[in-house]
MARNU-407506 format. One record per residue (C-alpha): y, x, z; residue in three letters. Coordinates in steps of 0.2 Angstrom, whole numbers, padded with zeros to 4 digits, always signed. Each point is the difference from the previous one (the first is absolute). Layout:
N
YXZALA;...
***
This chain:
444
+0629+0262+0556UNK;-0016+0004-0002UNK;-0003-0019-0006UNK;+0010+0005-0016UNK;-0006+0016-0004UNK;-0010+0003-0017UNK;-0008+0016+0004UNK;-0019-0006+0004UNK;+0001-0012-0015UNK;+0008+0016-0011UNK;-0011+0014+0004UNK;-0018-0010-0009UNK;+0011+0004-0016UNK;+0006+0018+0006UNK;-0006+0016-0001UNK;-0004+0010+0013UNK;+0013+0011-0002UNK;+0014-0013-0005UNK;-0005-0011+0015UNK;+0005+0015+0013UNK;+0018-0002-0005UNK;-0002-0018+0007UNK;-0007+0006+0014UNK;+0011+0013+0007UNK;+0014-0013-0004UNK;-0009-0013+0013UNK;-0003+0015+0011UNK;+0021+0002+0001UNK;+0004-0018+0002UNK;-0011+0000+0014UNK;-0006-0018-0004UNK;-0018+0001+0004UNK;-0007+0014+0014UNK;+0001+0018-0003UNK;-0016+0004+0004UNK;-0005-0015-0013UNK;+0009+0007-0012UNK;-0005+0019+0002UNK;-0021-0008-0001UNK;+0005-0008-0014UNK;+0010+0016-0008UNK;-0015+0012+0005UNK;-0012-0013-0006UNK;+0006+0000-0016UNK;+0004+0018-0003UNK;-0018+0006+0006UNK;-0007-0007-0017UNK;+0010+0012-0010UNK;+0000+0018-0001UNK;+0017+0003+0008UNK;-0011+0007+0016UNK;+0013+0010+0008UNK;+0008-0016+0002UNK;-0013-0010+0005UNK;-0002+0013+0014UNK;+0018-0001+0007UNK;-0002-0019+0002UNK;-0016+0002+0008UNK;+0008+0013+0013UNK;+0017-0014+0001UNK;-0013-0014+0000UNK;-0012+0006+0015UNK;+0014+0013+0008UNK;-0013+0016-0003UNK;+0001+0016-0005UNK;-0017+0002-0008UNK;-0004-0003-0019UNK;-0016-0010-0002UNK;-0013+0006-0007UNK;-0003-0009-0014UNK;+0019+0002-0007UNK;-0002+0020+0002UNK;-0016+0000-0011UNK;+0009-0010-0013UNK;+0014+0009+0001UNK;-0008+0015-0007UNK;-0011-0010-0013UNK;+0016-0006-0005UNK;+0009+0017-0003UNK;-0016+0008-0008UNK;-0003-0016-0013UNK;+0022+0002-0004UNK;-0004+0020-0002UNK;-0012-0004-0014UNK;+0010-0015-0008UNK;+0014+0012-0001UNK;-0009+0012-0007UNK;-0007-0009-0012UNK;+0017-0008-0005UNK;+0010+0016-0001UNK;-0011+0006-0016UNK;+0004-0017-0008UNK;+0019+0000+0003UNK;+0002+0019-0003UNK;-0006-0006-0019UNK;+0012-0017+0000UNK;+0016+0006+0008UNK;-0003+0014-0014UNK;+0018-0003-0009UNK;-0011+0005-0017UNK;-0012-0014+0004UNK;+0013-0011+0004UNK;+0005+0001-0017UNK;-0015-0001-0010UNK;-0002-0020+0008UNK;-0001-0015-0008UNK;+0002-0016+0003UNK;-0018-0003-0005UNK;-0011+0004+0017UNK;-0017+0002-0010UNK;+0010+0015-0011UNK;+0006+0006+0016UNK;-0019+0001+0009UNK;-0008+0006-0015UNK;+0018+0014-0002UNK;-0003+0006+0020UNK;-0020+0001-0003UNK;-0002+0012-0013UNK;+0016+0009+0002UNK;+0001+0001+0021UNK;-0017-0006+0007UNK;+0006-0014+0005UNK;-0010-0016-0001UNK;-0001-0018+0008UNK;-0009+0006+0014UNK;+0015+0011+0003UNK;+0013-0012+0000UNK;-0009-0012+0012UNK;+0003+0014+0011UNK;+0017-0003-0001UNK;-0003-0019+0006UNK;-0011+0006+0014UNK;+0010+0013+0008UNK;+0016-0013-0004UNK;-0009-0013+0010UNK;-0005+0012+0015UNK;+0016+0007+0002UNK;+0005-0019+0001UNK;-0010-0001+0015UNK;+0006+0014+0009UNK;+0018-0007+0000UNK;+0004+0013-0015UNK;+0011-0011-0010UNK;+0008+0011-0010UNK;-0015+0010-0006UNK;-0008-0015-0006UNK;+0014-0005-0011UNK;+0001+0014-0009UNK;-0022+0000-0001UNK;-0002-0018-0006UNK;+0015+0000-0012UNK;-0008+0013-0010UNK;-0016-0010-0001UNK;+0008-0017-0005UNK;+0007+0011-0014UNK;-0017+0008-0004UNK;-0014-0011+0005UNK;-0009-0013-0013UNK;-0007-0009+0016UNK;+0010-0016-0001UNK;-0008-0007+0019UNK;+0004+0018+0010UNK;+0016+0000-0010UNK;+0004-0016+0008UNK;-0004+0005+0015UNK;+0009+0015-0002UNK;+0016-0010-0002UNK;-0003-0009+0017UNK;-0002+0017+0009UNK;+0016+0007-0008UNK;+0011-0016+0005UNK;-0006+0000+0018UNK;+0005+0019+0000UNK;+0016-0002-0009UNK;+0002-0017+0014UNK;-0003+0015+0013UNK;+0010+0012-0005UNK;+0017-0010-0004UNK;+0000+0000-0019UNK;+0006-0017-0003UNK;+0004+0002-0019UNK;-0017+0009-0004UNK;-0011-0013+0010UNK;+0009-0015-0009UNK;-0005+0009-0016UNK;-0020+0000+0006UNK;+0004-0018+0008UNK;+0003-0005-0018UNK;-0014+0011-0008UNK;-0011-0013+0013UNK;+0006-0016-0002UNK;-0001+0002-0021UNK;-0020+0008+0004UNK;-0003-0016+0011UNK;+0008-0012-0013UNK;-0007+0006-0013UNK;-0016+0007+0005UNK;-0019-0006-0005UNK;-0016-0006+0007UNK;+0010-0005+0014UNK;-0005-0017+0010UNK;+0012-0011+0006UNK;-0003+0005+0018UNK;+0001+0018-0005UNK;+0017-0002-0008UNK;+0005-0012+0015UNK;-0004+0014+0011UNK;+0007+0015-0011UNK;+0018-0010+0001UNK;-0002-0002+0019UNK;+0000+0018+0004UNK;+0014+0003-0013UNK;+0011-0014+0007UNK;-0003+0010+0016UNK;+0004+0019-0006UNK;+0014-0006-0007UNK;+0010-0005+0014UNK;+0005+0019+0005UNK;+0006+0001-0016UNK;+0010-0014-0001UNK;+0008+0000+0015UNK;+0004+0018+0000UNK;+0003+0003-0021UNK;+0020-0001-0002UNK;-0005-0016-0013UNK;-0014-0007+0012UNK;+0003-0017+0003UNK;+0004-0004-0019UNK;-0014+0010-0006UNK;-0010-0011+0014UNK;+0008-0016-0005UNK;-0005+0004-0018UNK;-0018+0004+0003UNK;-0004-0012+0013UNK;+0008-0015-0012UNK;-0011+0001-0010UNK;-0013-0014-0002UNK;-0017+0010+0004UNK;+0007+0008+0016UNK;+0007-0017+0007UNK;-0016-0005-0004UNK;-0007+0015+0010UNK;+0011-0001+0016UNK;-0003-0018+0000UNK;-0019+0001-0001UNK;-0003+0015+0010UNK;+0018+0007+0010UNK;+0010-0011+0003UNK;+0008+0011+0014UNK;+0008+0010-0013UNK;+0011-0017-0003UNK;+0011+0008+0014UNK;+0003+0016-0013UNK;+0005-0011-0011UNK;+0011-0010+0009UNK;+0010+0014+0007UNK;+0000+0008-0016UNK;+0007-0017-0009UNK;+0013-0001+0014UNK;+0005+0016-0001UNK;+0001+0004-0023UNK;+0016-0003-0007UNK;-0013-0012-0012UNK;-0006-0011+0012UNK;+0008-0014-0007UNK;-0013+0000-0014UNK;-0016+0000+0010UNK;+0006-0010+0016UNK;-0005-0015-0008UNK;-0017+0007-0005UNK;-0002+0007+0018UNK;+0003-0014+0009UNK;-0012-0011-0009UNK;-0013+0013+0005UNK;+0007+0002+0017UNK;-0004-0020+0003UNK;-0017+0000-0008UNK;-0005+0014+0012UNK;+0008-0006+0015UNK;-0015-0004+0006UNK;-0009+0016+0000UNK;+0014+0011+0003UNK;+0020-0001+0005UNK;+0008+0011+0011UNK;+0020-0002+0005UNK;+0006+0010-0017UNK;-0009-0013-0010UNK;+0006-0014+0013UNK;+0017+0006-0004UNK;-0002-0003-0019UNK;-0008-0017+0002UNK;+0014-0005+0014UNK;+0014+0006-0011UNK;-0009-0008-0017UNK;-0013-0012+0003UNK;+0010-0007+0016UNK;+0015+0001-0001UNK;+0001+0005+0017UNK;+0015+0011+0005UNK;-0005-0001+0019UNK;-0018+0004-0006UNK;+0004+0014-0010UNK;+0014+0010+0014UNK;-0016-0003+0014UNK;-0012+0007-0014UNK;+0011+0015-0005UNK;+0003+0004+0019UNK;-0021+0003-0001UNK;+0001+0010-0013UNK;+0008+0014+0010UNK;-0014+0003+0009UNK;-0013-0003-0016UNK;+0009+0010-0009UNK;+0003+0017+0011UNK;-0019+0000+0005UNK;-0005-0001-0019UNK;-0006+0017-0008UNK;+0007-0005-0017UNK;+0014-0010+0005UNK;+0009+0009+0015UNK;+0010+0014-0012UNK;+0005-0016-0009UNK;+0009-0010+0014UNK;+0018+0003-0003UNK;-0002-0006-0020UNK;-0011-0017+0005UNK;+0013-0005+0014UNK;+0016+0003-0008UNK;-0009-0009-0015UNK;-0007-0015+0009UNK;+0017-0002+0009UNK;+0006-0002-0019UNK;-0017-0013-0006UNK;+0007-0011+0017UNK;+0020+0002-0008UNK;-0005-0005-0016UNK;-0010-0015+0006UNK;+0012-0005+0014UNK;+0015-0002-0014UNK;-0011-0010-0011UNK;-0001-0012+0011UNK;+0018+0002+0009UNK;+0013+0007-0009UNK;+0011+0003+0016UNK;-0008+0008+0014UNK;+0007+0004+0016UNK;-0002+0020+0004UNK;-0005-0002+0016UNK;-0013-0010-0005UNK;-0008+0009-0014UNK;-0001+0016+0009UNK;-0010-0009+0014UNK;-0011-0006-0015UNK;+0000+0021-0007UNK;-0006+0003+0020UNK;+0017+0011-0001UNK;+0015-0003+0013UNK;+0016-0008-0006UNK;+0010+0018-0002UNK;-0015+0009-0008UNK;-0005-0018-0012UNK;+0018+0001-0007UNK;+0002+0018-0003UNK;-0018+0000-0009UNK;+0006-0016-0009UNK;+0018+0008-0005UNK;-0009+0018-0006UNK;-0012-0011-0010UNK;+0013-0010-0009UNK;+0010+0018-0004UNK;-0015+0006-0005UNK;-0002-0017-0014UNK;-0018-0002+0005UNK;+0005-0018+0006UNK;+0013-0011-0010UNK;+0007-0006+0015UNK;+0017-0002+0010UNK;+0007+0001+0015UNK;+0013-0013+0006UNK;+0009+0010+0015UNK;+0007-0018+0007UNK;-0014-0010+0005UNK;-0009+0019+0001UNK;-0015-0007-0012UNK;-0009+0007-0016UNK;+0002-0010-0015UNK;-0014+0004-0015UNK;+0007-0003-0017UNK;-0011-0012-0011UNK;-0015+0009-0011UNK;+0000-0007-0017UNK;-0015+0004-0010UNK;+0002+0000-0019UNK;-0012-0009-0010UNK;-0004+0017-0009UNK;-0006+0009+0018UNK;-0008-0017+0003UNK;-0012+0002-0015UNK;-0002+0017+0003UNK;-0008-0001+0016UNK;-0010-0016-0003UNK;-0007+0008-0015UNK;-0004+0018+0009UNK;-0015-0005+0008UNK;-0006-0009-0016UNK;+0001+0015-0009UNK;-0010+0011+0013UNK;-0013-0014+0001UNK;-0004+0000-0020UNK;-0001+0021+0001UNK;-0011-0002+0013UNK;-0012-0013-0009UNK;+0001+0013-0017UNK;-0005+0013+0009UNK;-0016-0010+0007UNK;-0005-0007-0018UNK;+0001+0017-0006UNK;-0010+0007+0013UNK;-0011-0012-0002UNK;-0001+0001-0019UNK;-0003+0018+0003UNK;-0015-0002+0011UNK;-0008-0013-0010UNK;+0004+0013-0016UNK;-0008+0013+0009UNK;-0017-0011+0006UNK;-0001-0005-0018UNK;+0002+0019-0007UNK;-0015+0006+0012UNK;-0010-0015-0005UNK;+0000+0008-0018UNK;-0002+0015+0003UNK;-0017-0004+0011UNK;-0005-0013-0016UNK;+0004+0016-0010UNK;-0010+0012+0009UNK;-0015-0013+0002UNK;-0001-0002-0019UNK;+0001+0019-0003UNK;-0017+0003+0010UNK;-0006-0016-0006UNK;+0001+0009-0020UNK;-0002+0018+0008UNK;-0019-0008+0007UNK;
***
């Protein structure tokens, strides 16, 4: 299994913090030695602040009870610098939790800095406390605290980089603490700031949509609307682009989540063309399925394929709590298929094809009928499933040919405008600059 797992491909894009998670899972799976596992973990968690930590996997690691040196002295470093931060912070958020202050705010954040200066003795300096104690409390494992410190500094601070920055920290923290509907708010906040931020190279922006692309997957595979969310982000042109250029690992994620969204039917036919440009430098069984059942045609292909899925699938950090949905869901890609190209199957055969027994493949196929997920049949006498035949209107016909061409042409506005903006903006500062030269030129 370990030829299939992602982990050392995903951690580069990781924080340190998020790429425990990952670790730990590895660690229960038990596909790679323990004791490889526990370097790794310790490894990793000695570069933060999280010493206590640190210390218990040394003592795990090495089977001691002593604490190293090193770990002890900066273990007390690290509570004397968090006794100051907090210090320092408790002034600030004594004056902005004030329900008074709360009140006088604005929406404009220069009012606001030049309101809590001459009223509270609060200036800039003050709030990028906020930042920093929100950040070291980030690093001591602290989640909750540095919530609550960088939110209030987004809200306060006129420092568009830290407030960037600030927006990463709070989604790994709201990642590491379970709050799925706050982090896909600041996934959001990140993925409009990458789009539509400036001075930033094509490599940057390549390697800004990386990382997201990366983050995101706790999200969506543990946010109630993941997979959709997923499929809607992912689909889009610049992170195709992305995954293909620099990831295309995460064509797995995307797979899985295709297979498993009640709309996959409008992005199979996209993700299958990506799935056979990249075949060459990645596929693993879930993205073999999708090309057995699509590209193929290959029903035997597709049942061997699923069968490895099992085991791809359980060992997957992202995917494992998803099992149940990509089977029962798969089972209904190979149905759907099947009957498009037989419309009377023998029972006994199809459930060898849905890697179910004979009694189990016709009680699944009997509860899926009676659920009207499939438009199907069964004929008792010959003991087969008959599919009924799916007839398209011209209207749904238009409307899905027409779908994509519609995204594409938003897509390409949005780029002229951007670009018009940028070139209005260049052209703007190069007046200004001819302005201000011919000012000194009169002025001498």
């Amino acid at each position: 299994m370990a030829h299939h797992d992602l982990t050392s491909k995903m951690i580069p894009y990781l924080d340190r913090h998020l790429s425990f998670p990952l670790l730990e899972y590895l660690g229960l799976k038990e596909i790679y030695d323990v004791k490889d596992i526990l370097q790794a973990k310790y490894d990793l968690m000695s570069k933060t602040n999280m010493v206590d930590f640190a210390i218990t996997l040394y003592q795990e690691l090495h089977k001691v009870e002593e604490v190293p040196a090193d770990l002890s002295k900066r273990r007390e470093e690290i509570l004397a610098t968090l006794n100051s931060y907090t210090e320092q912070a408790a002034k600030v958020m004594e004056v902005i939790e004030n329900p008074k202050v709360i009140g006088a705010l604005r929406q404009d954040k220069e009012q606001n800095i030049k309101l809590l200066q001459e009223n509270f003795d609060v200036d800039s300096q003050a709030i990028y406390t906020l930042y920093q104690i929100g950040q070291y409390q980030y690093t001591l494992g602290n989640y909750g605290a540095c919530i609550d410190m960088l939110y209030h500094y987004q809200i306060l601070s006129l420092d568009e980089r830290l407030v960037l920055s600030s927006i990463w920290g709070k989604l790994a923290s709201e990642i590491l603490s379970g709050n799925w509907e706050n982090a896909y708010t600041d996934l959001q906040k990140l993925k409009e700031a990458t789009e539509n931020g400036r001075q930033t190279s094509a490599i940057q922006l390549l390697h800004q949509r990386t990382h997201l692309i990366h983050w995101s997957l706790f999200i969506f595979f543990n946010h109630q609307n993941g997979k959709d969310y997923l499929l809607d982000m992912l689909f889009q042109p610049q992170y195709i682009n992305t995954i293909q250029t620099s990831c295309p690992w995460i064509l797995r994620y995307v797979a899985a989540a295709a297979v498993i969204s009640r709309r996959r039917k409008n992005v199979l036919k996209d993700l299958i063309k990506v799935i056979q440009e990249e075949s060459h430098a990645y596929e693993d069984p879930i993205t073999q399925f999708v090309k057995a059942l699509y590209v193929d045609i290959d029903f035997d292909g597709a049942q061997a394929k699923l069968k490895e899925c099992e085991d791809v699938i359980s060992n997957d950090f992202f995917l494992t709590a998803s099992s149940d949905d990509f089977f029962e869901s798969a089972r209904i890609l190979i149905l759907e298929a099947y009957c498009r190209t037989n419309q009377r199957i023998n029972i006994s055969l199809l459930s060898e094809r849905l890697n179910l027994s004979p009694e189990e493949g016709e009680k699944w196929i009997v509860n899926l009928i009676r659920d009207t997920r499939v438009d199907a049949k069964i004929d008792f006498t010959d003991n087969s499933v008959v599919m009924n035949p799916i007839n398209t209107s011209i209207y749904r016909q238009m409307i899905e040919k027409t779908r994509d061409v519609v995204f594409q042409s938003r897509m390409m506005i949005n780029g002229i405008e951007k670009r018009d903006n940028a070139l209005a903006a260049a052209k703007d500062n190069k007046k200004s600059g001819n302005n201000r030269r011919q000012n000194t030129s009169a002025a001498h």
